[in-house]
Each structure stands twice: as structure tokens, then as C-alpha cells.
Short mmCIF file of the C-alpha atoms (twelve columns), coordinates in Angstrom:
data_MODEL
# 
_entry.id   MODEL 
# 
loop_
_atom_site.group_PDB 
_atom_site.id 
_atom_site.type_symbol 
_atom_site.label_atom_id 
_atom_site.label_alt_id 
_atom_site.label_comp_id 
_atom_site.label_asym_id 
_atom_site.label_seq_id 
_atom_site.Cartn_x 
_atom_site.Cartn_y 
_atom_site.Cartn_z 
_atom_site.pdbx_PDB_model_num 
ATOM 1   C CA . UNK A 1   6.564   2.899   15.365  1 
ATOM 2   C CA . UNK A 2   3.619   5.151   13.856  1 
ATOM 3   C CA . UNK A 3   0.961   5.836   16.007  1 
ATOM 4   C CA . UNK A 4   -2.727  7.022   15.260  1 
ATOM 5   C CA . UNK A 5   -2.991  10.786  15.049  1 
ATOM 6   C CA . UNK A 6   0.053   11.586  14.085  1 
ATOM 7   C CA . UNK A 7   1.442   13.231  10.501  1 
ATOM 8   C CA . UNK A 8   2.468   10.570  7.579   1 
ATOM 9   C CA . UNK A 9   5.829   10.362  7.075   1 
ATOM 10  C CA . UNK A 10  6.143   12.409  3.384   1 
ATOM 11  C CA . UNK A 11  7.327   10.603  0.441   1 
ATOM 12  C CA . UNK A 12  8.386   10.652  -3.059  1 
ATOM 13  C CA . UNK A 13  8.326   7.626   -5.159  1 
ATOM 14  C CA . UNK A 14  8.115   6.134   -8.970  1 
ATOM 15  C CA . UNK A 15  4.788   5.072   -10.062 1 
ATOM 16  C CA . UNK A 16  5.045   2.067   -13.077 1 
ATOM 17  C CA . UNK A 17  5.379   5.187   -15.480 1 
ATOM 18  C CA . UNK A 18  8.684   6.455   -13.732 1 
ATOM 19  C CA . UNK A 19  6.630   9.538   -12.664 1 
ATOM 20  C CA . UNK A 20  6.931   11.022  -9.732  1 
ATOM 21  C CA . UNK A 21  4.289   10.522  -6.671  1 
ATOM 22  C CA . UNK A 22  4.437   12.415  -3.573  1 
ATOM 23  C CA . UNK A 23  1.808   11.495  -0.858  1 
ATOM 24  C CA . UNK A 24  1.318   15.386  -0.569  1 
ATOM 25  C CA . UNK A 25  -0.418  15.079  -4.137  1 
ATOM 26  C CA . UNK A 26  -3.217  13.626  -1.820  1 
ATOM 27  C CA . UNK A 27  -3.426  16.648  0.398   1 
ATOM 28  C CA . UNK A 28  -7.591  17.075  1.076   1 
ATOM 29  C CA . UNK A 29  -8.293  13.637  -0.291  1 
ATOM 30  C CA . UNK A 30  -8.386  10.167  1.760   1 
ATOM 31  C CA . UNK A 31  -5.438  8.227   1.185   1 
ATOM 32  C CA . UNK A 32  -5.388  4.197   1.672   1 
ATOM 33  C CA . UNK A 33  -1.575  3.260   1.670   1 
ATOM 34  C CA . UNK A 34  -0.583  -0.621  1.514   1 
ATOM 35  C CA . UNK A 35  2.429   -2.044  1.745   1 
ATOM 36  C CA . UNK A 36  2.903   -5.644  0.272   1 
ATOM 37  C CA . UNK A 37  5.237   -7.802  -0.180  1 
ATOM 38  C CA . UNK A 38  6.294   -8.730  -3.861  1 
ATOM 39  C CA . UNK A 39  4.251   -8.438  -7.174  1 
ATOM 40  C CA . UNK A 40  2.666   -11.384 -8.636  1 
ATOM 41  C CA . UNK A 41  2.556   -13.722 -6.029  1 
ATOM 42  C CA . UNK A 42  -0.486  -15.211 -4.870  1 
ATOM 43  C CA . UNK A 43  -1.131  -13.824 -1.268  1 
ATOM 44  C CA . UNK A 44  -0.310  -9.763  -3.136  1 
ATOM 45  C CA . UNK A 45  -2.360  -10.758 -6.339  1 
ATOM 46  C CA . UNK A 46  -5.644  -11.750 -4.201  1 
ATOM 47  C CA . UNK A 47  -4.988  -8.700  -1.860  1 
ATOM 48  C CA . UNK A 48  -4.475  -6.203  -5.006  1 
ATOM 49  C CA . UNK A 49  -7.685  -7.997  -6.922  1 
ATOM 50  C CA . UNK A 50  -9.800  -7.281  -3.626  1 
ATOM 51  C CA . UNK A 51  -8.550  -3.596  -3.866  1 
ATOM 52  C CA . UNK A 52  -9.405  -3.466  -8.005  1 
ATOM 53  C CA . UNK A 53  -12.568 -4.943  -7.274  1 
ATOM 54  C CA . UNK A 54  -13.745 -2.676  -4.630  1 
ATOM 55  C CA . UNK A 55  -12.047 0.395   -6.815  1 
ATOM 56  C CA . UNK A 56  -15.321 2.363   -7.656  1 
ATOM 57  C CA . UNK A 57  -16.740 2.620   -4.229  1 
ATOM 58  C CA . UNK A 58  -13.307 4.352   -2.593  1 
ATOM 59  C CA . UNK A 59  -12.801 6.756   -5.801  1 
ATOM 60  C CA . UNK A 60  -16.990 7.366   -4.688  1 
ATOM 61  C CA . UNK A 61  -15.849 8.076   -0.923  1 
ATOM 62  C CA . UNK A 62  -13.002 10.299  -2.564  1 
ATOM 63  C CA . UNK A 63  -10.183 7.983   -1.435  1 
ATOM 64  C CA . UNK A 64  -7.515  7.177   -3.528  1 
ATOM 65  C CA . UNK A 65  -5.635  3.724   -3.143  1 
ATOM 66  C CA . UNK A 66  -1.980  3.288   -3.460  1 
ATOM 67  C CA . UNK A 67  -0.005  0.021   -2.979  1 
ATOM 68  C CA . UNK A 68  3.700   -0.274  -2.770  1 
ATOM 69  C CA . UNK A 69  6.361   -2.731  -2.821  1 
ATOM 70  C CA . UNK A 70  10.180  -2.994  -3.307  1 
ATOM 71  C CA . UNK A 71  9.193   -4.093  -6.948  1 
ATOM 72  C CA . UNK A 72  10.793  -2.038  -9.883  1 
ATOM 73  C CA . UNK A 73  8.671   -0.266  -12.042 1 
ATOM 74  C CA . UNK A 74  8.544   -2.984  -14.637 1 
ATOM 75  C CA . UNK A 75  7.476   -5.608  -12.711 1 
ATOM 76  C CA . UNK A 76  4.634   -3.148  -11.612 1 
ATOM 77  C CA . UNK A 77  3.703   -2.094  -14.974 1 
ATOM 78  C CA . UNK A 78  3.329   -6.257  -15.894 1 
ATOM 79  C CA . UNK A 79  1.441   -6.842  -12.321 1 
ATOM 80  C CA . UNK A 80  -1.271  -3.683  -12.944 1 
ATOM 81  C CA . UNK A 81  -1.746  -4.678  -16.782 1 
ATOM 82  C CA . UNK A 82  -2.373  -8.481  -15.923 1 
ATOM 83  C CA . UNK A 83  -4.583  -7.975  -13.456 1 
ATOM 84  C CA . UNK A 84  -6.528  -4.570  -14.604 1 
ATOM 85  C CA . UNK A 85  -5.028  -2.872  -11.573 1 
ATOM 86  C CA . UNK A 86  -6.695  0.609   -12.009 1 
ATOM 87  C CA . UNK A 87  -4.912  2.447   -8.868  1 
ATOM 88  C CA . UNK A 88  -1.406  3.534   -8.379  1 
ATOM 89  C CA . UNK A 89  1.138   1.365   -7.644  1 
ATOM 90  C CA . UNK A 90  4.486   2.543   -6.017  1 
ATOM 91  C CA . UNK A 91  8.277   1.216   -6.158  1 
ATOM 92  C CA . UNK A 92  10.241  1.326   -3.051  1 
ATOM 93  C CA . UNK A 93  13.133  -0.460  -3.889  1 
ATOM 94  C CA . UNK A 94  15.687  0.833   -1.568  1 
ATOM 95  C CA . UNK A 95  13.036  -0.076  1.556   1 
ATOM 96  C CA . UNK A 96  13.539  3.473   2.736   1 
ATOM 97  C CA . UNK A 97  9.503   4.368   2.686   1 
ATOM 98  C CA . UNK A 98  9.050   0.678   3.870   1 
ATOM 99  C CA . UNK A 99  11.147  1.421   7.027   1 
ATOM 100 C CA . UNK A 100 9.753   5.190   7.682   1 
ATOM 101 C CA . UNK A 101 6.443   3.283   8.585   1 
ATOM 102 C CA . UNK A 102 7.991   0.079   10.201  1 
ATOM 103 C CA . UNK A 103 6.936   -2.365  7.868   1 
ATOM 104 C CA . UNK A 104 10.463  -3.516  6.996   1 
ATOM 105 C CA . UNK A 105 11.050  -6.228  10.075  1 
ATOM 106 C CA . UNK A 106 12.068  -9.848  11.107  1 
ATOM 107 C CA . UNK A 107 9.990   -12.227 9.829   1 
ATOM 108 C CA . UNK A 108 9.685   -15.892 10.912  1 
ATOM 109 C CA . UNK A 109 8.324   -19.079 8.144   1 
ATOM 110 C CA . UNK A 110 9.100   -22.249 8.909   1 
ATOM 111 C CA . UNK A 111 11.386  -21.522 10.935  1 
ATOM 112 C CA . UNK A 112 13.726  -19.514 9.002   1 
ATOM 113 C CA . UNK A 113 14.105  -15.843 9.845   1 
ATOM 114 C CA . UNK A 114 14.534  -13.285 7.521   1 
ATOM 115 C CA . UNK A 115 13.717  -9.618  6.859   1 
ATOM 116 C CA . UNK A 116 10.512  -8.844  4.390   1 
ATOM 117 C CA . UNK A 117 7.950   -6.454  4.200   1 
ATOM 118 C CA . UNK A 118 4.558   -7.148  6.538   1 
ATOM 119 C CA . UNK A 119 1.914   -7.069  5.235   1 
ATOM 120 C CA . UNK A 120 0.336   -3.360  6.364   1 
ATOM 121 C CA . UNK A 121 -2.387  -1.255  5.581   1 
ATOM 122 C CA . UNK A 122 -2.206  2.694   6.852   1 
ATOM 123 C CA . UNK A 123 -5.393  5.225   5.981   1 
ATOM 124 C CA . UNK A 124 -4.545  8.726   5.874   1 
ATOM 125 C CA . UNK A 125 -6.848  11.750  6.050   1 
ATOM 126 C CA . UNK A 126 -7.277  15.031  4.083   1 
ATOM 127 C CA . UNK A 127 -5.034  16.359  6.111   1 
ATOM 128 C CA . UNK A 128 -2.614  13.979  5.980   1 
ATOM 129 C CA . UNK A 129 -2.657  12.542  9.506   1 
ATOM 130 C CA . UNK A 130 -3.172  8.670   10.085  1 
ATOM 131 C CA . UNK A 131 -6.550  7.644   10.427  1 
ATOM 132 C CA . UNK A 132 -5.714  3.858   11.043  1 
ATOM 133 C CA . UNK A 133 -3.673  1.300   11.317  1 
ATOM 134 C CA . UNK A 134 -3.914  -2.262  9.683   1 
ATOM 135 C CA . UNK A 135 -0.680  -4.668  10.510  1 
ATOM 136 C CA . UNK A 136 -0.832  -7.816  9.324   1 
ATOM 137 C CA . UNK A 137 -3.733  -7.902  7.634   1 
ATOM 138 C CA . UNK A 138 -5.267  -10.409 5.584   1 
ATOM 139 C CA . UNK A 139 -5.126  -10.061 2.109   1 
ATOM 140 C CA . UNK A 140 -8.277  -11.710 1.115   1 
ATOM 141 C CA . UNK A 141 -10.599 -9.175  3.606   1 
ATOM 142 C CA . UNK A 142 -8.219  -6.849  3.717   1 
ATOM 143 C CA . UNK A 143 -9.853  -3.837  0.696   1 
ATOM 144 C CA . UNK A 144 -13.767 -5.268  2.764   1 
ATOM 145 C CA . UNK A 145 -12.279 -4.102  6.327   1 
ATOM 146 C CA . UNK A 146 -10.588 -0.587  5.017   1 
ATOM 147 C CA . UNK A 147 -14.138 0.165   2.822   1 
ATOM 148 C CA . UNK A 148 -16.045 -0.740  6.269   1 
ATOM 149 C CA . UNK A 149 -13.697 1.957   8.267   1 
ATOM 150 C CA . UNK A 150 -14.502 4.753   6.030   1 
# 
């Protein structure tokens, strides 16, 4: 498990463009990583409409949003344009980012047990150390709670 103070695990993933993202492109900026579940449904839309929403005031604070999901990079493309996502969205589909920051675990609904991705929001300094920790957050209050911390 990740703890406060300690170094991001490094990364290299596809953006919806198929480029290349690296969270040591952020090195000196803020970084506000989210992991979510799956594009497009309604919990992930309302918690990626609170981040759009909110946009402006973290690019003002220097911070730079990123979500990411085991979605493919078409389904992220779709997701952003429908909902005038303006920050970067990330495709982990072989889980291995998911499970460097222990948000790939058991999860329990109705009953039936499964493996998903929970819900988790990590912020990241300029030097690339984590700030905080978010698990299980909320997606309606989640974007108002990470803008209150910086």
C-alpha cells in the first residue's frame, strides 16, 4: 500500500490520442491522479463532470488533472468528447498502473465479490512525492474536496 510522503510509482501510459504520458512530464507541477472505474457510467460521468467543471481553478493553482481507467483509448476519446472533458485521460488496460497504487482489489455489491477498480484519488507534488490520499471517495464531492486540499 502507498503511503503519504513517499515517491509515485512512475508510469507510462496512452492518452485517447495513443500518445504517450509519463507522470514525469509533471515533474515541478501538481499532479491530481484518479483512478475510476469504467467510462460512461453514471457514478465516473458525475465524478469526471465535477473535475471538468472545476477545470479552470486547478490549471490556476498549476495542477494538472489526470483520470485513468482500464478503458481503451476509444472509449476515452467518445467519454472526453461527450462530456467536454478538457484534461487528460489515461488507459490502463492491463491494470498494471491500477495495481502499482493498490486500487485493483476485492470488491463486494450485493453480495457478489469480484475484482474492480476503487474508486481513488492520489495528489502528487512538484516533486513527485504523494501529497494525499483519497480512497473511496465520492464522486459527486470528490474534484470540491481535492480543490479544498490545495
Amino acid at each position: 500500500m502507498l503511503t503519504v510522503g513517499e515517491i509515485a510509482p512512475e508510469f507510462t501510459l496512452k492518452d485517447k490520442n495513443s500518445n504517450n504520458v509519463s507522470l514525469s512530464d509533471f515533474r515541478g507541477k501538481r499532479v491530481v491522479l484518479y483512478f475510476y472505474p469504467k467510462d460512461n457510467t453514471p457514478g465516473c460521468t458525475r465524478q469526471a463532470c465535477a473535475f471538468a467543471g472545476l477545470y479552470n481553478q486547478f490549471t490556476e493553482k498549476g495542477v494538472q488533472v489526470i483520470g485513468i481507467s482500464k478503458d481503451k483509448e476509444a472509449s476515452h476519446i467518445k467519454f472526453a468528447e461527450k462530456y467536454n472533458l478538457p484534461f487528460i485521460l489515461l488507459s490502463d488496460a492491463e491494470l498494471d498502473v491500477a495495481q502499482k497504487y493498490g486500487v485493483w482489489k476485492e470488491k463486494k455489491l450485493y453480495g457478489k465479490v469480484s475484482m474492480g477498480v476503487v474508486r481513488t484519488t492520489f495528489i502528487i507534488d512538484e516533486d513527485g512525492r504523494i501529497s494525499y490520499i483519497m480512497p473511496n471517495v465520492k464522486p459527486d464531492t470528490n474534484a470540491e474536496e481535492v480543490l479544498s486540499l490545495l
